[in-house]
C-alpha positions in Angstrom: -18.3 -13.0 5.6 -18.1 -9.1 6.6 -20.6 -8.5 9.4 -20.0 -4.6 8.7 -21.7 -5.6 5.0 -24.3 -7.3 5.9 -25.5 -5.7 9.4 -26.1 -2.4 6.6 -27.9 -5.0 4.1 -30.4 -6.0 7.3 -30.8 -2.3 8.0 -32.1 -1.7 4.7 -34.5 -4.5 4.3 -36.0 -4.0 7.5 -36.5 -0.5 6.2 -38.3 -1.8 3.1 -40.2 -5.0 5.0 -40.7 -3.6 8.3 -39.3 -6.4 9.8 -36.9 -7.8 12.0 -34.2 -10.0 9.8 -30.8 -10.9 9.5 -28.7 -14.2 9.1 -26.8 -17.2 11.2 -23.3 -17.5 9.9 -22.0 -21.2 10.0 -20.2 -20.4 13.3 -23.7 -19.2 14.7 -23.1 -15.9 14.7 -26.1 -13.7 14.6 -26.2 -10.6 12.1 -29.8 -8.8 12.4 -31.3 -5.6 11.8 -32.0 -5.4 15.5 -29.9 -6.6 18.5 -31.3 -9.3 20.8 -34.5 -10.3 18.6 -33.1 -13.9 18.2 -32.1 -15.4 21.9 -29.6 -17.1 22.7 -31.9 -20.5 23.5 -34.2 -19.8 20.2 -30.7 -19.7 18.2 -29.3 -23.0 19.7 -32.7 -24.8 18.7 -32.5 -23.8 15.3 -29.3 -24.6 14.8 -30.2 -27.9 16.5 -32.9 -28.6 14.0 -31.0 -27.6 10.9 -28.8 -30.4 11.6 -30.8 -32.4 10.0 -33.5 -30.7 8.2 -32.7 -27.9 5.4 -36.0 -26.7 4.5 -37.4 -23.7 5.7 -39.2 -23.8 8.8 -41.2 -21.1 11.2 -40.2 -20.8 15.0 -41.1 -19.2 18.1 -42.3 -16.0 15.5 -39.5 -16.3 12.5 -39.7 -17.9 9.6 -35.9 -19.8 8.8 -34.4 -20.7 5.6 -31.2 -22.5 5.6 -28.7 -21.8 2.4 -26.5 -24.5 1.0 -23.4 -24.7 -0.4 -22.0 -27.9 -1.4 -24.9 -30.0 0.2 -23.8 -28.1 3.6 -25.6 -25.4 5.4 -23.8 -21.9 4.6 -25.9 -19.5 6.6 -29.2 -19.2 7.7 -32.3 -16.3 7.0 -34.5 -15.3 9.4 -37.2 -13.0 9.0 -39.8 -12.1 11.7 -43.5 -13.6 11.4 -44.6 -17.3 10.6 -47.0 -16.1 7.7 -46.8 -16.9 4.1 -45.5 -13.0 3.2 -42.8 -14.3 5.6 -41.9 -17.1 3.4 -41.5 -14.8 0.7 -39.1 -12.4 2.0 -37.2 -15.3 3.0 -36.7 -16.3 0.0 -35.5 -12.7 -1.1 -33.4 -12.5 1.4 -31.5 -15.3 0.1 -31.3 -14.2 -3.3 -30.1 -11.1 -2.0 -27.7 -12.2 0.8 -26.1 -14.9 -1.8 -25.5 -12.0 -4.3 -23.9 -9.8 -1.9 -21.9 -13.0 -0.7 -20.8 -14.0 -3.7 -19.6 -10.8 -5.4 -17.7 -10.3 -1.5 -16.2 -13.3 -1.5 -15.0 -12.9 -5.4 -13.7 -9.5 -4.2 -11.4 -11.4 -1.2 -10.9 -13.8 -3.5 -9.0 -11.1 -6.0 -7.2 -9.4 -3.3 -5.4 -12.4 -1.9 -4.8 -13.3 -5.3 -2.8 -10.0 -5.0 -1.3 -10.2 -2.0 0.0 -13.5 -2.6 1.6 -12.1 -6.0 3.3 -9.0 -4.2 4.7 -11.3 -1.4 5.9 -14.4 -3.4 3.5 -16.9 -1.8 2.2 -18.4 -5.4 4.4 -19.5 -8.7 4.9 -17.4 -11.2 3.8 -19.8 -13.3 0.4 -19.6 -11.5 -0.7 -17.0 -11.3 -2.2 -17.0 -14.9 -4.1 -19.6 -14.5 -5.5 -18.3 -11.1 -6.1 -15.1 -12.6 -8.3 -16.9 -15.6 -10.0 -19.1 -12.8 -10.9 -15.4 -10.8 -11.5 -13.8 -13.8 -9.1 -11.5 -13.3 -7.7 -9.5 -16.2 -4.7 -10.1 -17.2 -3.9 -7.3 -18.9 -3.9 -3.9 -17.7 -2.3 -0.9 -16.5 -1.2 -0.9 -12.8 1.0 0.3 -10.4 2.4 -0.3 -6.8 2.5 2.1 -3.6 4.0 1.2 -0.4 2.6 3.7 2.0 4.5 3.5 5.6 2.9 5.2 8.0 4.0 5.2 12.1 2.7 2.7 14.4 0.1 3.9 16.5 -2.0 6.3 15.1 -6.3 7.2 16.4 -7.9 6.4 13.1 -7.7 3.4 10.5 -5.2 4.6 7.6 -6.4 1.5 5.4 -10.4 3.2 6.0 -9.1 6.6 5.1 -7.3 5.7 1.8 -10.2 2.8 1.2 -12.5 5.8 0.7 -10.5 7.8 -1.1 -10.5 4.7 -3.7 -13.6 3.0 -3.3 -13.7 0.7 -6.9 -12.6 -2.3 -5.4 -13.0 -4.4 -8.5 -10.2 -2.0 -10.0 -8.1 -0.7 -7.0 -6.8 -3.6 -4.5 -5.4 -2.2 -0.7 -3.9 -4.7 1.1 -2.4 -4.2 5.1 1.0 -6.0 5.2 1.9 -5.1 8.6 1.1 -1.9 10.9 3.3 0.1 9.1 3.0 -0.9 5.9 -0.4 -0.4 3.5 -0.1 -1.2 -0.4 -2.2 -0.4 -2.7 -2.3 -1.6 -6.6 -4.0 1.3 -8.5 -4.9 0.7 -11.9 -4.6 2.9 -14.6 -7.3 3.3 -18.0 -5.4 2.6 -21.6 -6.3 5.8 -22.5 -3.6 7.1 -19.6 -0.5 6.9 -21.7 1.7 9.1 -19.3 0.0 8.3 -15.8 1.1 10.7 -13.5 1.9 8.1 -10.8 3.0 10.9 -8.4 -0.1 12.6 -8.5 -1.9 9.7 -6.9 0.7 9.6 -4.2 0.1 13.3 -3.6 -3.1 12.4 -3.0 -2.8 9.9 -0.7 -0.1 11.8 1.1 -2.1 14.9 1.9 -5.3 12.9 2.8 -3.4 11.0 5.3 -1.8 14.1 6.7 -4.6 15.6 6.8 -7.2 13.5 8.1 -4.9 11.2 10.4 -1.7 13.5 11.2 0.9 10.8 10.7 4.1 10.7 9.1 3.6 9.4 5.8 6.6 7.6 3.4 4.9 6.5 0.3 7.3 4.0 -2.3 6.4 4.2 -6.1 6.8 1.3 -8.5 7.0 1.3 -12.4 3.7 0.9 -13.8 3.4 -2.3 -15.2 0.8 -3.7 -18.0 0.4 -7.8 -16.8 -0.5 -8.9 -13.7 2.7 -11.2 -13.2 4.3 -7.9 -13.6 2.5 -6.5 -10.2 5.6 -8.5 -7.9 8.1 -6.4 -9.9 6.7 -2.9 -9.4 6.0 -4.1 -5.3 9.7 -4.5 -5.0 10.4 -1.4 -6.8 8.4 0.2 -4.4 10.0 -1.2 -1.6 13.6 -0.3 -3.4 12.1 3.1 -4.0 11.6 3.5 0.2 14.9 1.9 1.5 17.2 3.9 -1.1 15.2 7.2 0.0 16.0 6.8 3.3 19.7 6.7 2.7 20.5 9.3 0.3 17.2 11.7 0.7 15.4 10.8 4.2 13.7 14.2 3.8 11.8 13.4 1.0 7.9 11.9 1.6 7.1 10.6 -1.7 10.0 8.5 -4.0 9.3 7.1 -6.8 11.7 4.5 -7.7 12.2 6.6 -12.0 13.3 9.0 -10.1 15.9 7.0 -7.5 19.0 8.1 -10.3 22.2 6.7 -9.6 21.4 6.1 -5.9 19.9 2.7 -7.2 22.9 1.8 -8.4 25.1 2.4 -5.8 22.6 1.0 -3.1 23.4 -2.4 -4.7 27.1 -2.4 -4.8 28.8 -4.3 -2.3 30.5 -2.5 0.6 34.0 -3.3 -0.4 33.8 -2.1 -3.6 32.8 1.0 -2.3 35.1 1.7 0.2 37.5 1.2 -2.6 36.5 3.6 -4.5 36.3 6.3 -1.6 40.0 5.5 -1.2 40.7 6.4 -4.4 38.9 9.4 -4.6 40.3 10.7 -1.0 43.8 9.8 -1.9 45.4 13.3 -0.2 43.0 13.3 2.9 40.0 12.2 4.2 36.4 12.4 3.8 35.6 13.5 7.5 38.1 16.7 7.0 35.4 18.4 5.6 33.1 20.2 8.3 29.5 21.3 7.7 30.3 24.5 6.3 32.5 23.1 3.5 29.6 20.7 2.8 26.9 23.4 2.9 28.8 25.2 0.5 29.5 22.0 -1.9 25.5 21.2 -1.7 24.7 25.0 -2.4 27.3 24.1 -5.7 26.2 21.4 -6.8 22.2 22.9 -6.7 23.0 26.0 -8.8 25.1 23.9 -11.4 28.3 24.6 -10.3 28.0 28.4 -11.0 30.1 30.1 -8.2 28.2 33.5 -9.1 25.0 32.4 -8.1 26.7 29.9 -5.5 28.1 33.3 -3.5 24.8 35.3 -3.9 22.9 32.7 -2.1 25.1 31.7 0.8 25.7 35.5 1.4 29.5 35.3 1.0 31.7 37.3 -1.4 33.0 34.9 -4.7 36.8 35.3 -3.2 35.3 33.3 0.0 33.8 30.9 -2.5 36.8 30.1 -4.5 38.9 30.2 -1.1 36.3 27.4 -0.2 37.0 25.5 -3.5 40.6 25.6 -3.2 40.5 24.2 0.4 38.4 21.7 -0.8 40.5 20.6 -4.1 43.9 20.6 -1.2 41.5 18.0 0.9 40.6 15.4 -1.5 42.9 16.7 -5.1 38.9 17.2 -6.8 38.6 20.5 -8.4 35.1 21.3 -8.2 34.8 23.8 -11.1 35.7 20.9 -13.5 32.5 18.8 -14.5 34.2 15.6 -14.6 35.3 15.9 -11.2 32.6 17.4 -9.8 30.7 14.2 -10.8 33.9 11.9 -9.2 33.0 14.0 -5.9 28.9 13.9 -5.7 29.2 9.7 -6.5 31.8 9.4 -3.6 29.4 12.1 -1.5 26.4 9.1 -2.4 29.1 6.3 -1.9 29.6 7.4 2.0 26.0 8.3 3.1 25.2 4.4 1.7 28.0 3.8 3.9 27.2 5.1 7.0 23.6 3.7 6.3 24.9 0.4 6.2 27.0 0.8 9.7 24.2 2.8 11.5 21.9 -0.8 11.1 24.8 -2.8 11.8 
């Protein structure tokens, strides 16, 4: 039961009744629209009587009615006065707190239903017929983002983005860890190209904005059936580990967009160092300082156009092609040629995932 929830509900009806009111969760737990107006020693006798007796009852100024569930005592009403109005607004307050319940508990129901999908803990043969059982449509467009945000930050992350998507029959946030947020957005059918970034624009400047933390946010595939939800999780998840390695400065990675850094993130390290030493048969990798790789990033963004290539880092095109030449001598790759331009970046990828690999070692 959310306290939050219902200590607003009791607000409201005491507005409307102009009474004092709340409820006694099954743990005796008072929730009331004002602090104090049920003691301690009137609580413990009510909850004595209702042991055995489940119809409503007026004490000490309040009128009680206990709600069952399953022939056992869920909660109890309270509303102030011992007069037949109070017996009425008793009864409305169990109508109404039941409703509230019940559409709550459907709602937690739904999002551990999702959480349980993302992190393997039900069958995928399951989850169909726990999806018919919450009512819980199968089909549909959705998508996953893994928000990591740092540790220890003054405001709740999960509040901020839950307000930024408050339908929470449609939109499911779920808190893995400290660090970690997911949230399943859903898409209408109308949306045929969802622009999946947008949303993670959106969360990404709210975040920054309103909490001033770092913010990495994953993208999965948007998926159309709810068994499909696990999938784009791990996408997302893939999305945020292969950014780190081959473009840590980058916020927001979507795992479309992850190119042929997915692939080489799941080769096996031997493999790869194989191929680096056949690439690098004349010399080594680490021959090249930063200002050979500056210049080889600056080539490879302007499409291997040594014009533009020059113009930007300031250098006459002689000092550029000197640069090329060195590089070709180095590692026997000739730059200028497309094929082996490609030969280079891939090794380039193949050593970052490298590295990446020895750094967590």
């Amino acid at each position: 039961m959310n306290a939050r929830l219902f200590q607003q509900i009791a607000y409201q009806m005491k507005e409307v009744m102009n009474r004092n009111l709340g409820i006694i969760t099954d743990g005796g737990f008072i929730i009331s629209s004002q602090e104090g107006c049920i003691t301690n020693s009137d609580l413990s006798c009510v909850l004595s009587f209702t042991e055995e007796n489940t119809d409503t009852f007026t004490y000490n100024g309040f009128t009680y009615k206990p709600v069952l569930n399953m022939n056992k005592i869920e909660y109890i009403v309270f509303v102030q006065g011992d007069d037949s109005l109070a017996k009425n607004y008793a009864n409305i307050l169990q109508v109404s707190f039941s409703g509230v319940k019940s559409l709550y508990d459907e709602k937690h129901d739904m999002t551990n239903f999702i959480k349980n999908i993302i992190l393997d803990n039900i069958l995928p043969g399951d989850v169909l017929a726990r999806a018919a059982e919450l009512h819980f449509p199968i089909e549909g467009k959705r998508a996953v983002y893994l928000i990591k945000t740092d540790k220890d930050t003054d405001f709740s992350s999960f509040e901020i983005i839950e307000n930024l998507y408050p339908d929470k029959q449609q939109d499911f946030l779920i808190n893995i860890d400290d660090e970690s947020i997911v949230l399943v957005k859903s898409f209408s059918d109308s949306d045929a190209d969802a622009d999946l970034e947008e949303v993670a624009n959106a969360l990404y400047s709210t975040l920054m904005s309103e909490n001033l933390v770092k913010v990495t946010i994953g993208i999965g595939t948007l998926v159309d059936n709810v068994r499909e939800i696990a999938r784009s999780y791990k996408e997302a998840c893939n999305a945020i580990e292969v950014g780190k390695v081959f473009d840590n400065e980058k916020s927001i990675i979507s795992y479309d967009n992850l190119g042929i850094g997915r692939l080489i993130y799941h080769l096996p390290t031997t493999l790869c160092e194989l191929f680096l030493g056949e690439v690098f048969r004349k010399g080594s990798i680490e021959e090249l300082d930063q200002e050979i790789l500056f210049t080889i990033q600056k080539f490879f963004e302007n499409n291997l156009n040594v014009s533009e290539t020059s113009r930007q880092l300031y250098v006459h095109r002689n000092t550029l092609v000197y640069r090329l030449d060195k590089i070709q001598k180095i590692t026997g790759l000739d730059l200028r040629i497309f094929d082996e331009a490609i030969i280079f970046k891939v090794a380039m990828m193949v050593n970052k995932y490298l590295q990446s690999n020895t750094d967590i070692i």
